[in-house]
N, C-alpha and C positions, 0 to 999 in steps of 0.2 A: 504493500500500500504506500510506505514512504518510497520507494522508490518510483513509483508512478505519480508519487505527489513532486517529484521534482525534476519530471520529464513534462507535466501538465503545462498545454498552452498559458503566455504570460496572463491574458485575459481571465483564463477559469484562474488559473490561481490567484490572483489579487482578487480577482471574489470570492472567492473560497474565505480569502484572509478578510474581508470587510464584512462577512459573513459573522464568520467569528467573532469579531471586534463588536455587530450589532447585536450579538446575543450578548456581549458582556455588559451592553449597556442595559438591551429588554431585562436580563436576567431578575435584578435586586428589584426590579418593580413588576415581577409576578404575583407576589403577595397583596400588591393595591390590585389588580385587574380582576377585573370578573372573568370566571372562569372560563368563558367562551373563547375571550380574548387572548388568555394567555396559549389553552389550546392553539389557537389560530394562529396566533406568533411562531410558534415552534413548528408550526405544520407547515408552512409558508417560507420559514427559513431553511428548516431540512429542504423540500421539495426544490426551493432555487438551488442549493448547495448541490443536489440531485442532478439538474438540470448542467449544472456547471463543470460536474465531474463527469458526464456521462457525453456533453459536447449536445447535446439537443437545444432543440428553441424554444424560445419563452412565448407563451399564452397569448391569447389575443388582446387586445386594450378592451375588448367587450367583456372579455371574462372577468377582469380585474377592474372595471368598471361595476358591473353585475356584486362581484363580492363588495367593491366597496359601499354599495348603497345597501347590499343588507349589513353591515357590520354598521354602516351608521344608522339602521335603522336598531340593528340591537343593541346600539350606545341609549339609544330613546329609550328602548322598553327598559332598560337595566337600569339607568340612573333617572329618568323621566324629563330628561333636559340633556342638552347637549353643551348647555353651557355648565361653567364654574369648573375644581381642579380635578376632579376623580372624572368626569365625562370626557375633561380636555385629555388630559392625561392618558383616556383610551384611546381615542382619536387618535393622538399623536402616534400613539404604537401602532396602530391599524395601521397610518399614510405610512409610517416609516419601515415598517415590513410587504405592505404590497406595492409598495413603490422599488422594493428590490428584485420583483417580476417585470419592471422596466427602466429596466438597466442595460441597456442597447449603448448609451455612446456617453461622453465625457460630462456633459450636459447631466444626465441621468445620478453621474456619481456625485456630483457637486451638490444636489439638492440632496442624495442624500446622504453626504457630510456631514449639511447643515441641521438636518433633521436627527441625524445623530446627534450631534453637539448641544440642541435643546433638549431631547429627550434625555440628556445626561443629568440635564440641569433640573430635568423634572425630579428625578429621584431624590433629590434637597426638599421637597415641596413634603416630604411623609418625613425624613430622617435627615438630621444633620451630625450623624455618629461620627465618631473617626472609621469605624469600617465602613461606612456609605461615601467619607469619602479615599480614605485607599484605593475603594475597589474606581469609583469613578477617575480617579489620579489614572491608575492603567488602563482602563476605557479610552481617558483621554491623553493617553501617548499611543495606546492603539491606533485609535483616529485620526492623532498628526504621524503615524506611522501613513498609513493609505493615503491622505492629502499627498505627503509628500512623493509616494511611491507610485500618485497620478499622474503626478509632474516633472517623472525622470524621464528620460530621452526614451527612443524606439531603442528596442532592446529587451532583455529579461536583467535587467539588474535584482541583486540579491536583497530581500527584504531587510536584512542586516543591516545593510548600507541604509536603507529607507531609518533603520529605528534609529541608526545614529545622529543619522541628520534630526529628527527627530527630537530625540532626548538632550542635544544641543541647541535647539529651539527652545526648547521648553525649563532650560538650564540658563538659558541668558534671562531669557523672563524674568526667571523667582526674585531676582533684587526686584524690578520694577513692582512687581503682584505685591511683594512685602510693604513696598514704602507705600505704594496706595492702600494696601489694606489699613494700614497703622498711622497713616496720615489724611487718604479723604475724607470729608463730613460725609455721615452716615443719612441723606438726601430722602426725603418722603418721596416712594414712585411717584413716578407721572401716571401712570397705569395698573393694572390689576383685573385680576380675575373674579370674578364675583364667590366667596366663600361657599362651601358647601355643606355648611352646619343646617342649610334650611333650603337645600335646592331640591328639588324635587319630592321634598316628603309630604304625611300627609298625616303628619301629626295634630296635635290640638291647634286650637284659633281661637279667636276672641270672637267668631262668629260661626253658624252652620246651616246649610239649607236643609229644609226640610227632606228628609228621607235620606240624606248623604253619610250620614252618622256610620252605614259600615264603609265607608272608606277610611276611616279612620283605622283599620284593623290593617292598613296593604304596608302599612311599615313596622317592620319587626326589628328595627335598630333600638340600643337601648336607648332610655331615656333618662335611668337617674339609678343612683347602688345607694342601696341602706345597708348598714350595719348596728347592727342592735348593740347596745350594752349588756342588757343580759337576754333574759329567755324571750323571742320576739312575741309580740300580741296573737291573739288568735284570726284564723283569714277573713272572720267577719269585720275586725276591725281594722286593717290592715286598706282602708282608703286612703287616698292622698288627696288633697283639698288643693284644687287649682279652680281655673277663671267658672264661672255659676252662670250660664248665658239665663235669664231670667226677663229678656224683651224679646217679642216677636213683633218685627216688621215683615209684613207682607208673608213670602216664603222664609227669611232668615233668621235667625235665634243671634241676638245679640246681647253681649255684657251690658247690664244697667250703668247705664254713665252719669254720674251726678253732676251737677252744674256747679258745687260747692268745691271748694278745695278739697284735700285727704284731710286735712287739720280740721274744718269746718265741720267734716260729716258726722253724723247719728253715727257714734260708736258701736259697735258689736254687743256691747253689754254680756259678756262670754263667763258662764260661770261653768267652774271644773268640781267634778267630783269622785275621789279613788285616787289609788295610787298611779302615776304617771308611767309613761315610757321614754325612756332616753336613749338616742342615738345618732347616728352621722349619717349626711346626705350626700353624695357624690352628683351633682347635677349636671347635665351634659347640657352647651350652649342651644339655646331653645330662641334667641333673638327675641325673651320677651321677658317682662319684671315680677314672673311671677316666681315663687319660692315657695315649693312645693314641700307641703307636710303633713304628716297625720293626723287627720281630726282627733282632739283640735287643740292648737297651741298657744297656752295664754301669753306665753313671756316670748319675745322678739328669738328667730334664731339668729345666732351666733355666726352673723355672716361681716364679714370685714373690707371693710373699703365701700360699704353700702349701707342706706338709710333704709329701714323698713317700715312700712305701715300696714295696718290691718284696714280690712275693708267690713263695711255689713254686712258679708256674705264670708267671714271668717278666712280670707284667702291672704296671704300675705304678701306684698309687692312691695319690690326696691324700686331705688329712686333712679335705675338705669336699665336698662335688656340686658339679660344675661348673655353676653356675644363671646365665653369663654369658659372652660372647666371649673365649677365650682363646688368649693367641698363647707360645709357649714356643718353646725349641730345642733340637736333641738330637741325637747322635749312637751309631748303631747299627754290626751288626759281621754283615752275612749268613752269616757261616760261625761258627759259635756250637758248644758244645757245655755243658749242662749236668748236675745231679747228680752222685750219687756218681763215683769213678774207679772 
């Protein structure tokens, strides 16, 4: 086999070798992909690798056309939007794997360089480990490996040659990379992706149409981890007090909105009665101020960096949207009674 890997036309092997180099980039972001996608990565890179070692021709632009409208059509059903980072992030993988089914002429290899080089930079978007970036570091001398070994003369020069020039590149850099990293101002983007803590799900809301309530059920991502202090409550009381939609407009159920400020309003009038439960709430960003707890909690949870208030309908809101992981602690009273006496 190696000795046929080093008779192989210069063409199949430089693909062979950029082959390679885009598996090492897909590889570390298998675990973000939905599993169709990662399949289809591997299916798609074997078969070109296939195509390259056996000297046959690549697919028609209808077929790799045809594939790509179903794979963005399965980016839709799987993440529900094509925008924001986990739907871009497949996309990218899709173009950058069946764009190496048209790899015909020099043109072909340049776009997907580039698409290499961002798809690298994707793997930073989930992990910024030192092993996320190791492995990306030889990704990306892999890839100024091929750049360079696109731009060597007619000939079969030795990839060798390619990694040195290469690694000499990427060795003069490191002073410049240093001093900008440790000397540019740290500049708010110009641009951005839309977050994906709230793309396409179809979680709670502050409002709901009539009859829609089981779609509430089409996301099984989590939403919040308790941990008890001691022996948890029984599963009858084991509710969590979020938004009380308690207005119907039309077909909608909406939260009752007071015209008063929080400070102004009709308290809860909240009386507890029994021994309490205490525990920790792990909350996952919900893009909204609610602060979910077990009915029902007279004393404020133990949440930091935020102002809480209680509402008349015993729900408790901070004075911002949850737009990040939040862990608090609280303590509730399952036999409650509130309102007037």
């Amino acid at each position: 086999m190696f000795e046929r890997l080093t008779h192989l036309p210069r063409d199949a092997r430089d693909t062979l070798f950029l082959l390679v180099v885009i598996g090492c980039v897909v590889a570390p972001q298998i675990r973000n992909l939905p599993l169709w996608c990662s399949l289809l990565a591997v299916a798609v890179l074997i078969g070109r690798g296939w195509l390259a070692w056996t000297a046959r021709s690549l697919p028609s632009r209808w077929w790799v056309f045809a594939l790509l409208m179903l794979t963005i059509g399965a980016t839709l059903m799987t993440h529900r939007t094509l925008l924001g980072r986990d739907a871009g992030v497949t996309l990218i993988v899709v173009l950058l794997t069946l764009k190496t089914l048209e790899l015909r002429a020099q043109r072909d290899a340049f776009v997907i360089f580039f698409l290499s080089f961002f798809t690298m930079l994707t793997n930073f978007f989930f992990s910024q480990s030192l092993v996320t970036a190791a492995a990306m570091l030889l990704a990306l001398l892999g890839l100024l490996t091929a750049l360079v070994n696109s731009h060597m003369p007619v000939g079969k020069p030795p990839l060798r040659e390619s990694a040195r020039t290469a690694a000499t590149m990427a060795l003069l850099g490191t002073p410049i990379m240093v001093v900008l990293f440790l000397l540019f101002p740290r500049l708010a983007p110009l641009w951005g992706i839309p977050g994906d803590g709230m793309t396409g799900r179809s979680g709670l809301s502050s409002s709901m149409q009539v009859g829609a309530i089981a779609s509430l059920a089409l996301d099984d991502s989590i939403a919040l981890r308790i941990r008890f202090d001691a022996d948890p409550p029984r599963q009858s009381e084991l509710y969590f007090r979020g938004p009380v939609l308690s207005t119907l407009e039309g077909r909608e159920w909406r939260v009752l909105r007071s015209g008063f400020p929080r400070a102004l309003q009709d308290p809860a009038r909240l009386r507890v009665e029994g021994p309490g439960v205490s525990y920790q709430v792990t909350l996952e960003p919900n893009n909204q101020p609610w602060i979910f707890v077990l009915d029902a909690a007279e004393a404020k949870p133990a949440v930091s960096g935020m102002d809480l208030s209680m509402s008349p309908q015993l729900q408790w809101l901070a004075d911002k949207p949850v737009s990040a992981l939040l862990r608090y602690t609280a303590q509730s009273f399952p036999r409650f009674q509130y309102g007037p006496q």
